[in-house]
mmCIF entry with sequence, helices, sheets and N, C-alpha, C, O atoms, coordinates in Angstrom:
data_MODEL
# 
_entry.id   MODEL 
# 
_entity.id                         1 
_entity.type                       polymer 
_entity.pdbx_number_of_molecules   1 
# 
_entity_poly.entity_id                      1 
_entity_poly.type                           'polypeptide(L)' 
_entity_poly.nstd_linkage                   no 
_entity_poly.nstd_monomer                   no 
_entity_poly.pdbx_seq_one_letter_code       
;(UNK)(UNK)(UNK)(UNK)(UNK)(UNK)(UNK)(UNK)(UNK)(UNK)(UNK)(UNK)(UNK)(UNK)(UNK)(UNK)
(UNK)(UNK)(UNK)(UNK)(UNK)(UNK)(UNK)(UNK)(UNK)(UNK)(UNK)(UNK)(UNK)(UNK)(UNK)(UNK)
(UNK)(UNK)(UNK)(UNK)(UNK)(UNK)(UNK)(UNK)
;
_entity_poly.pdbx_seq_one_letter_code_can   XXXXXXXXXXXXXXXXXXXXXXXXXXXXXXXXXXXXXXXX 
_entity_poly.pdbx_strand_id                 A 
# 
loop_
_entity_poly_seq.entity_id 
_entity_poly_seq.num 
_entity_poly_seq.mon_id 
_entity_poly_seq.hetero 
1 1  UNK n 
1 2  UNK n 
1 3  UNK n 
1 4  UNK n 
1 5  UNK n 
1 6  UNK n 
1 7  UNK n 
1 8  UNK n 
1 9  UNK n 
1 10 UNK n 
1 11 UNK n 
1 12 UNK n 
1 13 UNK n 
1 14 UNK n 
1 15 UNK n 
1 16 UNK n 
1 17 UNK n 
1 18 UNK n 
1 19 UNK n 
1 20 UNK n 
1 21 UNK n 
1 22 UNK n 
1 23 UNK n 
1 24 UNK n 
1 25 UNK n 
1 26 UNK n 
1 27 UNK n 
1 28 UNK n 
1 29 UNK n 
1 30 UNK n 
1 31 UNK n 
1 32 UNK n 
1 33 UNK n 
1 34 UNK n 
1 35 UNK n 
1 36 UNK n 
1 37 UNK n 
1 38 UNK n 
1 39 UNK n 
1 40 UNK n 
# 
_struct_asym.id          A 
_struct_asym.entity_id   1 
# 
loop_
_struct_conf.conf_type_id 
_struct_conf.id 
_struct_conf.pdbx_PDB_helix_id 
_struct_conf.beg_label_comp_id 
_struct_conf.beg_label_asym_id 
_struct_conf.beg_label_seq_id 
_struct_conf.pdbx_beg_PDB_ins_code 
_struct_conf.end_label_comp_id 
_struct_conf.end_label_asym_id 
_struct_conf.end_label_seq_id 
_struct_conf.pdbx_end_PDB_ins_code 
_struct_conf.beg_auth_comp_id 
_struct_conf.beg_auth_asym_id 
_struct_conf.beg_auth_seq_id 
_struct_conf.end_auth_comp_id 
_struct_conf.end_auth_asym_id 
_struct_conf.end_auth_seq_id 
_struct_conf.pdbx_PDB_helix_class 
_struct_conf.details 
_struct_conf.pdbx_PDB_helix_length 
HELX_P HELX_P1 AA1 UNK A 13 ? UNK A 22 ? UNK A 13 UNK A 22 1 ? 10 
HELX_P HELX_P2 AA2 UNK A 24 ? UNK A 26 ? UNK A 24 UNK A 26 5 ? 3  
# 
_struct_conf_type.id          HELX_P 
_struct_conf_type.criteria    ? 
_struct_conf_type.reference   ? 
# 
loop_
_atom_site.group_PDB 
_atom_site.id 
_atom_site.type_symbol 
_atom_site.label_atom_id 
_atom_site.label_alt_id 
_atom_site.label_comp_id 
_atom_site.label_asym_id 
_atom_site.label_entity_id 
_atom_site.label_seq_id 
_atom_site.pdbx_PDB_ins_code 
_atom_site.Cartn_x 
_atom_site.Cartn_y 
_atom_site.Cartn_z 
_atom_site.occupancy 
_atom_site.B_iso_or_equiv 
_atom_site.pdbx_formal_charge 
_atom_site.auth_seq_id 
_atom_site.auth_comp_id 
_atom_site.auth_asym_id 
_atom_site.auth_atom_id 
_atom_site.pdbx_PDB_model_num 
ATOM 1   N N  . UNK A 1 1  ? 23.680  -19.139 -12.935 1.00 0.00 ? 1  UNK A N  1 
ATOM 2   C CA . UNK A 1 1  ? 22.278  -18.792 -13.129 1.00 0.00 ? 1  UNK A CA 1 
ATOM 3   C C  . UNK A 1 1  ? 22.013  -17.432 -12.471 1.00 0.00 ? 1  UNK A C  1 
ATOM 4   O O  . UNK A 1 1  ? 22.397  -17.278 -11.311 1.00 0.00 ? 1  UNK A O  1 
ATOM 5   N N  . UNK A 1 2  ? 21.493  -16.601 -13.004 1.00 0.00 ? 2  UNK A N  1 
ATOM 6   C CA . UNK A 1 2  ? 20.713  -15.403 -13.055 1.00 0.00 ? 2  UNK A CA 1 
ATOM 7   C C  . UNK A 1 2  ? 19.620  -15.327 -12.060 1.00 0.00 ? 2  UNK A C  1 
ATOM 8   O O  . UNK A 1 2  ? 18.514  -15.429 -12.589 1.00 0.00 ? 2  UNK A O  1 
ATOM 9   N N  . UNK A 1 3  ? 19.603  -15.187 -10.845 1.00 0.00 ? 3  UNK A N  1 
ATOM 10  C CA . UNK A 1 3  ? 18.468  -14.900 -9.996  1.00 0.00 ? 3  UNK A CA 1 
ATOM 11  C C  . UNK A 1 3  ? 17.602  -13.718 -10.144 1.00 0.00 ? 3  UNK A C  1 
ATOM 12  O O  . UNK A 1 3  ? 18.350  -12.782 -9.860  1.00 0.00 ? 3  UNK A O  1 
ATOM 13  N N  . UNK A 1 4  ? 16.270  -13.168 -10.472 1.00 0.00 ? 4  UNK A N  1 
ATOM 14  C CA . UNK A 1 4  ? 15.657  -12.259 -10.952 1.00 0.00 ? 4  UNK A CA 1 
ATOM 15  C C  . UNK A 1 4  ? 14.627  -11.736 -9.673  1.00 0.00 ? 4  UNK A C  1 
ATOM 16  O O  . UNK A 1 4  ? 14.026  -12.561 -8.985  1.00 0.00 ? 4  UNK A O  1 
ATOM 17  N N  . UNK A 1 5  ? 14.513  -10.314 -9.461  1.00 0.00 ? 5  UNK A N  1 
ATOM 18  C CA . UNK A 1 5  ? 13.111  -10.380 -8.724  1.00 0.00 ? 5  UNK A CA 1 
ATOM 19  C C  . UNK A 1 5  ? 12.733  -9.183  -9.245  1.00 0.00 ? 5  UNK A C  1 
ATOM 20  O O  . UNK A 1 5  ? 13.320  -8.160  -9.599  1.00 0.00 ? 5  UNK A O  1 
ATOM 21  N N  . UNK A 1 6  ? 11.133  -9.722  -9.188  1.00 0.00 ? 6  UNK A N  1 
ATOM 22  C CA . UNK A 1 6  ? 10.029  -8.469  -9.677  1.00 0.00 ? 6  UNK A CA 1 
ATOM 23  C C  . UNK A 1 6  ? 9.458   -7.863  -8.343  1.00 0.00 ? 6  UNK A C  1 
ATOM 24  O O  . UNK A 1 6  ? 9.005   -8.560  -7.435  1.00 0.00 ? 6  UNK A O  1 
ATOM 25  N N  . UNK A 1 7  ? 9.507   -6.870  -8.327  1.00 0.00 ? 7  UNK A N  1 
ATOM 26  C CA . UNK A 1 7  ? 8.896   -5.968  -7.670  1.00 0.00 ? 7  UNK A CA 1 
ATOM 27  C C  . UNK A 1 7  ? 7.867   -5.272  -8.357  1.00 0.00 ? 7  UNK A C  1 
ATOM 28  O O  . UNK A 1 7  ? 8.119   -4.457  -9.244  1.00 0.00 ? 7  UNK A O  1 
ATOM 29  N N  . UNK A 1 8  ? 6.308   -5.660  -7.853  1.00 0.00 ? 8  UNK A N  1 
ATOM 30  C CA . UNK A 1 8  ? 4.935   -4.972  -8.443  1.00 0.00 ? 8  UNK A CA 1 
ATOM 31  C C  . UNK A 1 8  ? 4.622   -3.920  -7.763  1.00 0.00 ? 8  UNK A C  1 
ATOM 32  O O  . UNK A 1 8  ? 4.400   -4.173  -6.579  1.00 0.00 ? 8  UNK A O  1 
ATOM 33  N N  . UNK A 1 9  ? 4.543   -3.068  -7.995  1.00 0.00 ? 9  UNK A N  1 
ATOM 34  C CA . UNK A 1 9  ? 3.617   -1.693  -7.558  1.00 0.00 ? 9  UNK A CA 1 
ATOM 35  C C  . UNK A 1 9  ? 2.577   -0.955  -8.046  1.00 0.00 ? 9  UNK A C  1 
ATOM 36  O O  . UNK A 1 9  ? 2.619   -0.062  -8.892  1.00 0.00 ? 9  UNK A O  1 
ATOM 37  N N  . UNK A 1 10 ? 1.514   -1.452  -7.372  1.00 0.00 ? 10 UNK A N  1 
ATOM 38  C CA . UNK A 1 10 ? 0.173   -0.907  -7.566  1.00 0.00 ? 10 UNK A CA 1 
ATOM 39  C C  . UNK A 1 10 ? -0.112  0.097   -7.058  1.00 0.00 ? 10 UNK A C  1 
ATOM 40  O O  . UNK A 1 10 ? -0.106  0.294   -5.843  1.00 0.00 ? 10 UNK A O  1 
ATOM 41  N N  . UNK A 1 11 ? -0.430  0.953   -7.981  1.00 0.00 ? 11 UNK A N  1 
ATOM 42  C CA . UNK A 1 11 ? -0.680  2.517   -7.728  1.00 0.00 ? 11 UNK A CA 1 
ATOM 43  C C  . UNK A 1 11 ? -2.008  2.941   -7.333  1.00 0.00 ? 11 UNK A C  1 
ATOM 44  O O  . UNK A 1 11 ? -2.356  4.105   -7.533  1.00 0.00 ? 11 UNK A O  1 
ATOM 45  N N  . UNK A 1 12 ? -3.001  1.855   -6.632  1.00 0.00 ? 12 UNK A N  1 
ATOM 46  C CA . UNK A 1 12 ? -4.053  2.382   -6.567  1.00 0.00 ? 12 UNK A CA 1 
ATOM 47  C C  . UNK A 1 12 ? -4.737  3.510   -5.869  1.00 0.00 ? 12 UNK A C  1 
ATOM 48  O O  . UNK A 1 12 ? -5.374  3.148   -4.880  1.00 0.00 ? 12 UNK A O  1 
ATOM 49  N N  . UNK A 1 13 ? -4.763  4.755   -6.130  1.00 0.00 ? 13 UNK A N  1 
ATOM 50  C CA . UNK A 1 13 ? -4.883  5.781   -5.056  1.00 0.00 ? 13 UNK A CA 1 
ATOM 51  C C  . UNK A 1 13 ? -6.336  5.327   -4.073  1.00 0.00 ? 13 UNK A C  1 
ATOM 52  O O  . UNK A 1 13 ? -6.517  6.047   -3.091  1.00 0.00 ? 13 UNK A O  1 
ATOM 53  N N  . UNK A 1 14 ? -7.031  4.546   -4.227  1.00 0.00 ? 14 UNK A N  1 
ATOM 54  C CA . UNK A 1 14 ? -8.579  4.503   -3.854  1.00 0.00 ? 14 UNK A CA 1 
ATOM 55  C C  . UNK A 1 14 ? -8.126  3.989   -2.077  1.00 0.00 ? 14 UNK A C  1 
ATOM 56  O O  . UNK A 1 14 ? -8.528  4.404   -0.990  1.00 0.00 ? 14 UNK A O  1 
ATOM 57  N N  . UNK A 1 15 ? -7.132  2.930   -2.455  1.00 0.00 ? 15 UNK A N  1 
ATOM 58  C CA . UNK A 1 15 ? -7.200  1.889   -1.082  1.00 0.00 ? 15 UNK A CA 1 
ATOM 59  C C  . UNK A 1 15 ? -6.225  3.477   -0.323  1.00 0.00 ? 15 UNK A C  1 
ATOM 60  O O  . UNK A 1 15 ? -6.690  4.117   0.621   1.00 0.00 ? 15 UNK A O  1 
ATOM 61  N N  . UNK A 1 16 ? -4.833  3.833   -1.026  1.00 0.00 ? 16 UNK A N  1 
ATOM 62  C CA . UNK A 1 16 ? -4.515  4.582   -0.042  1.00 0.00 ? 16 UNK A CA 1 
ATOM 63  C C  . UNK A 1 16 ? -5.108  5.998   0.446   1.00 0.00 ? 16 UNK A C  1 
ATOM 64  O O  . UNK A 1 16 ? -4.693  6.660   1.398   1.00 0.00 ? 16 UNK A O  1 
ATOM 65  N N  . UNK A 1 17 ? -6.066  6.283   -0.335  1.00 0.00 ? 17 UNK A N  1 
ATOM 66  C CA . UNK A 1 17 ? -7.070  7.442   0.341   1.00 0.00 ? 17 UNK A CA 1 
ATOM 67  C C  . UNK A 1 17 ? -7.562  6.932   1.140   1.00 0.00 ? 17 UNK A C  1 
ATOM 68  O O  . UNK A 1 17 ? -7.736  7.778   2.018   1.00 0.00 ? 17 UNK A O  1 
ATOM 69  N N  . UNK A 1 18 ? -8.125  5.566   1.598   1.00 0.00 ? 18 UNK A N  1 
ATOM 70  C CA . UNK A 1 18 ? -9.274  5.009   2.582   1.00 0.00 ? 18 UNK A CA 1 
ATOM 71  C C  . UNK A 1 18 ? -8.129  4.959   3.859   1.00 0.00 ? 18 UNK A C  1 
ATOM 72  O O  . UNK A 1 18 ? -8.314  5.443   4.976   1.00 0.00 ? 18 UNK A O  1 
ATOM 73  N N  . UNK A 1 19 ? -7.126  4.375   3.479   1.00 0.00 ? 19 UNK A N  1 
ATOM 74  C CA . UNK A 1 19 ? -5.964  4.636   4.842   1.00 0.00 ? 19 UNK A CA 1 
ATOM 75  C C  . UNK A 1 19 ? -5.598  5.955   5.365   1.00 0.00 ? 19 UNK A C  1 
ATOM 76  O O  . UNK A 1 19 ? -5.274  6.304   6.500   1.00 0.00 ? 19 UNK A O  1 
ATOM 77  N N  . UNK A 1 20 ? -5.701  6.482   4.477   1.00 0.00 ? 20 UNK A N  1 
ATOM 78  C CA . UNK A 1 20 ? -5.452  8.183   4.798   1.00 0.00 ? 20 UNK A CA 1 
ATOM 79  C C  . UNK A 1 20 ? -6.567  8.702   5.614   1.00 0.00 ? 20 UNK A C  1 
ATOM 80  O O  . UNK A 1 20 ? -6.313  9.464   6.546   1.00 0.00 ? 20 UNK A O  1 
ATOM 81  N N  . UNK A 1 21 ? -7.815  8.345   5.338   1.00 0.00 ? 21 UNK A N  1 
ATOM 82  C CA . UNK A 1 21 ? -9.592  8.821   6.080   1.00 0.00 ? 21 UNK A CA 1 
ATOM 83  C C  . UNK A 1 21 ? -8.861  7.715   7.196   1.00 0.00 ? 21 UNK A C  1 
ATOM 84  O O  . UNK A 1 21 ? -8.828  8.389   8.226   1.00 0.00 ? 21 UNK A O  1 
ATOM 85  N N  . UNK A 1 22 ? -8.418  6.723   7.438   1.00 0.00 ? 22 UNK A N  1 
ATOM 86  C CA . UNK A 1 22 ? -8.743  5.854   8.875   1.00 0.00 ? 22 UNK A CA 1 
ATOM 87  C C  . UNK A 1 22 ? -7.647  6.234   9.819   1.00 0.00 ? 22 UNK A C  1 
ATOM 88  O O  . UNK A 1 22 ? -7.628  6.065   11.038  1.00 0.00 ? 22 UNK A O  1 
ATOM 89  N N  . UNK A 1 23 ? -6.432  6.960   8.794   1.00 0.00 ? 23 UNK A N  1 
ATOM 90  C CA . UNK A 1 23 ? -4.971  7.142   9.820   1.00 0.00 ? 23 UNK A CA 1 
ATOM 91  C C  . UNK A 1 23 ? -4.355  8.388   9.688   1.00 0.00 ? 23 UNK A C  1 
ATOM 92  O O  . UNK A 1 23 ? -3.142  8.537   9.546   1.00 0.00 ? 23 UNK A O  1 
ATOM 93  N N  . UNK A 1 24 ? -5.385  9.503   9.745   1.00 0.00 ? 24 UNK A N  1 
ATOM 94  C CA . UNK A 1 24 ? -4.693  10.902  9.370   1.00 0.00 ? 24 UNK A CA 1 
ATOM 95  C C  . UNK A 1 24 ? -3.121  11.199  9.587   1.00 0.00 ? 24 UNK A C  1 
ATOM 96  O O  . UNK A 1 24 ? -2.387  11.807  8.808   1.00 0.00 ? 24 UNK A O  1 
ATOM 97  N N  . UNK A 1 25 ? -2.792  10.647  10.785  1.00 0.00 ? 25 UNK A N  1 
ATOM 98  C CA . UNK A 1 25 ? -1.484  10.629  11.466  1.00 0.00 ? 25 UNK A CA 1 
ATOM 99  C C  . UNK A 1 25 ? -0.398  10.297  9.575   1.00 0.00 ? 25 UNK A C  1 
ATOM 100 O O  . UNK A 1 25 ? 0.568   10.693  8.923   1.00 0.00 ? 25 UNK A O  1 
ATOM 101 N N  . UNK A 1 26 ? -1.492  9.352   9.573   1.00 0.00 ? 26 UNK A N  1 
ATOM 102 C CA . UNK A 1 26 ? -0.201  9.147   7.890   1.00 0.00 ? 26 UNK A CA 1 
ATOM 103 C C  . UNK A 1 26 ? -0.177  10.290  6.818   1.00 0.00 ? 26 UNK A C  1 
ATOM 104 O O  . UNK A 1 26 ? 0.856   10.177  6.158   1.00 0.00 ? 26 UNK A O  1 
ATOM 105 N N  . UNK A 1 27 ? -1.018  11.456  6.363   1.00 0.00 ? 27 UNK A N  1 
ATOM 106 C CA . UNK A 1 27 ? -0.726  12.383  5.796   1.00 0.00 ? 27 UNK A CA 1 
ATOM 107 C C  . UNK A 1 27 ? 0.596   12.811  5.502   1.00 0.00 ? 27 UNK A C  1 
ATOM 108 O O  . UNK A 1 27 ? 1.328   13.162  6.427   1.00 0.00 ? 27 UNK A O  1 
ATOM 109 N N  . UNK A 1 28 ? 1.072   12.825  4.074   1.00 0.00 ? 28 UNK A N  1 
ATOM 110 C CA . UNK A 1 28 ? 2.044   13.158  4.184   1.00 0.00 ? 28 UNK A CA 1 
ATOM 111 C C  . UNK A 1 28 ? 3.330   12.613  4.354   1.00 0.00 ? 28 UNK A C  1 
ATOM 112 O O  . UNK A 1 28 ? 4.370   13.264  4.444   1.00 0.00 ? 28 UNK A O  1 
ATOM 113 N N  . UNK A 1 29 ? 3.179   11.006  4.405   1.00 0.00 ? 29 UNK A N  1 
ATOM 114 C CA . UNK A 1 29 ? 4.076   10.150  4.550   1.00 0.00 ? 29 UNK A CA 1 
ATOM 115 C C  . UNK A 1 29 ? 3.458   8.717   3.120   1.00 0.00 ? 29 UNK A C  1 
ATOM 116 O O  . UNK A 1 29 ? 2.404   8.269   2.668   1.00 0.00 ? 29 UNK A O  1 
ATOM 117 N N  . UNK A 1 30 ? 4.948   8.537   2.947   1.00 0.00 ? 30 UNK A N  1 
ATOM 118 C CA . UNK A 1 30 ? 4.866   7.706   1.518   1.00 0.00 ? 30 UNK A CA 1 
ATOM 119 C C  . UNK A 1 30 ? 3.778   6.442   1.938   1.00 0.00 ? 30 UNK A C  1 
ATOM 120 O O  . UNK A 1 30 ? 4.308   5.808   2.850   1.00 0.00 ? 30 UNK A O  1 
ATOM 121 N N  . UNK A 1 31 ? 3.012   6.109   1.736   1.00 0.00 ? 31 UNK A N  1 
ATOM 122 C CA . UNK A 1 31 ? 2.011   4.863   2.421   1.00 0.00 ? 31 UNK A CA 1 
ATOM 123 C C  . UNK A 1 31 ? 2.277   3.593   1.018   1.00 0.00 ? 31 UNK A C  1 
ATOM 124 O O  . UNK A 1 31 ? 2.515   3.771   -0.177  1.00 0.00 ? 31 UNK A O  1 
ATOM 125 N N  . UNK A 1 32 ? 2.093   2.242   1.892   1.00 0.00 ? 32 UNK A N  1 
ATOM 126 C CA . UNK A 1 32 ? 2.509   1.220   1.156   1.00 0.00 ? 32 UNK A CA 1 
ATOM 127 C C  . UNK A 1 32 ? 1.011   0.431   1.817   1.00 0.00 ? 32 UNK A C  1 
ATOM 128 O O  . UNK A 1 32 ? 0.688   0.291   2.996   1.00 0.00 ? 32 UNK A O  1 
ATOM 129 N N  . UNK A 1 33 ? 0.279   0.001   0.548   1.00 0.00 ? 33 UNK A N  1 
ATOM 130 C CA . UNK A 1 33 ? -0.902  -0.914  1.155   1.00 0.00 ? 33 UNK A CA 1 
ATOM 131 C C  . UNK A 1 33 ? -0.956  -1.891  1.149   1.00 0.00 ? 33 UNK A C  1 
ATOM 132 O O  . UNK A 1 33 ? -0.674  -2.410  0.069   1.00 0.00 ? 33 UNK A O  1 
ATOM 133 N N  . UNK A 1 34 ? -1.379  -2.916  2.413   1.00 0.00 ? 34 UNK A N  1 
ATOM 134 C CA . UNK A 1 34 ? -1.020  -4.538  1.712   1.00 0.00 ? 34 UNK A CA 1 
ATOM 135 C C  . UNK A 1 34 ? -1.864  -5.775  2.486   1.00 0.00 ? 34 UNK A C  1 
ATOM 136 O O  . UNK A 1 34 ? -2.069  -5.277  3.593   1.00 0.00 ? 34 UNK A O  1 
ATOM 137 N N  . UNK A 1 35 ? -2.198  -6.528  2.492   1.00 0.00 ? 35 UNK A N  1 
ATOM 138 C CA . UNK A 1 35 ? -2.343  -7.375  2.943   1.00 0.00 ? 35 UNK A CA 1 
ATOM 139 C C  . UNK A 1 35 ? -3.237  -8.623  2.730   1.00 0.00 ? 35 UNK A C  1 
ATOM 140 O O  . UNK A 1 35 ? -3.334  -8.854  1.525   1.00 0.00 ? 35 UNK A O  1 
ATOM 141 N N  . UNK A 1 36 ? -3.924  -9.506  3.497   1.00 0.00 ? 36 UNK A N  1 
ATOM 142 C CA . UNK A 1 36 ? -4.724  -10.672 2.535   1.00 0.00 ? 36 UNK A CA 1 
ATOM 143 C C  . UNK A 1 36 ? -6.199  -10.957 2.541   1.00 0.00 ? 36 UNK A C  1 
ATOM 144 O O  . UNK A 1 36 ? -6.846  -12.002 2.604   1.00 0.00 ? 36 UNK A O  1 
ATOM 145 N N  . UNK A 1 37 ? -6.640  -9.196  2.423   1.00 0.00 ? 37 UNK A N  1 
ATOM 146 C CA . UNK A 1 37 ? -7.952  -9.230  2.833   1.00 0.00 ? 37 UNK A CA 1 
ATOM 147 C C  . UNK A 1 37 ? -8.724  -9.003  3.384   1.00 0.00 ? 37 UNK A C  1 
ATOM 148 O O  . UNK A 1 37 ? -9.770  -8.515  2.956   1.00 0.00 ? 37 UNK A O  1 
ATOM 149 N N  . UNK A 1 38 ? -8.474  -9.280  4.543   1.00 0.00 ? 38 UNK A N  1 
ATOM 150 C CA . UNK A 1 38 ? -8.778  -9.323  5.931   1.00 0.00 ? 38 UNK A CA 1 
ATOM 151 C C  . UNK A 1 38 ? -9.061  -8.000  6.445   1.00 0.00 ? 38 UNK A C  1 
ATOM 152 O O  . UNK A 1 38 ? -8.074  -7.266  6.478   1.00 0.00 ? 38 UNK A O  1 
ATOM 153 N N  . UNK A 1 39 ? -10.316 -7.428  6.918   1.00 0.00 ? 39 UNK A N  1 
ATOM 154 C CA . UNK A 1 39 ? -10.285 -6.285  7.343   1.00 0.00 ? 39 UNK A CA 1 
ATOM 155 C C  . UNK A 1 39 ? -9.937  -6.163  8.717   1.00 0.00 ? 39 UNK A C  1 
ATOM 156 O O  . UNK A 1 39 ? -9.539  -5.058  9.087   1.00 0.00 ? 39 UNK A O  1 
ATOM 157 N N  . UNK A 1 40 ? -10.012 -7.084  9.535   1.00 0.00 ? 40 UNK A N  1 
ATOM 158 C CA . UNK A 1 40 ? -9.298  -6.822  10.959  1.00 0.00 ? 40 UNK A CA 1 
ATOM 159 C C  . UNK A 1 40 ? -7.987  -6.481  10.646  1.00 0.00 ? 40 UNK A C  1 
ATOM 160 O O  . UNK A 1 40 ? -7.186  -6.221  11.543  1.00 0.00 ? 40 UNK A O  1 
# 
């Protein structure tokens, strides 16, 4: 049997501009956004 994995990538520029305004330090570095919501 054939084990498969998908890897999704959402390109949304909106969320990683808002990380970019909260973490300037990240400019310029590949950013990956993620999590379950939660703004804390």
């Amino acid at each position: 049997m054939v084990q498969r994995w998908v890897l999704h990538v959402d390109m949304d520029q909106f969320l990683v501009a808002v990380e970019l305004l909260r973490h300037p330090e990240l400019i310029g570095v590949p950013v990956i956004v993620g999590g379950r919501g939660d703004p804390t």
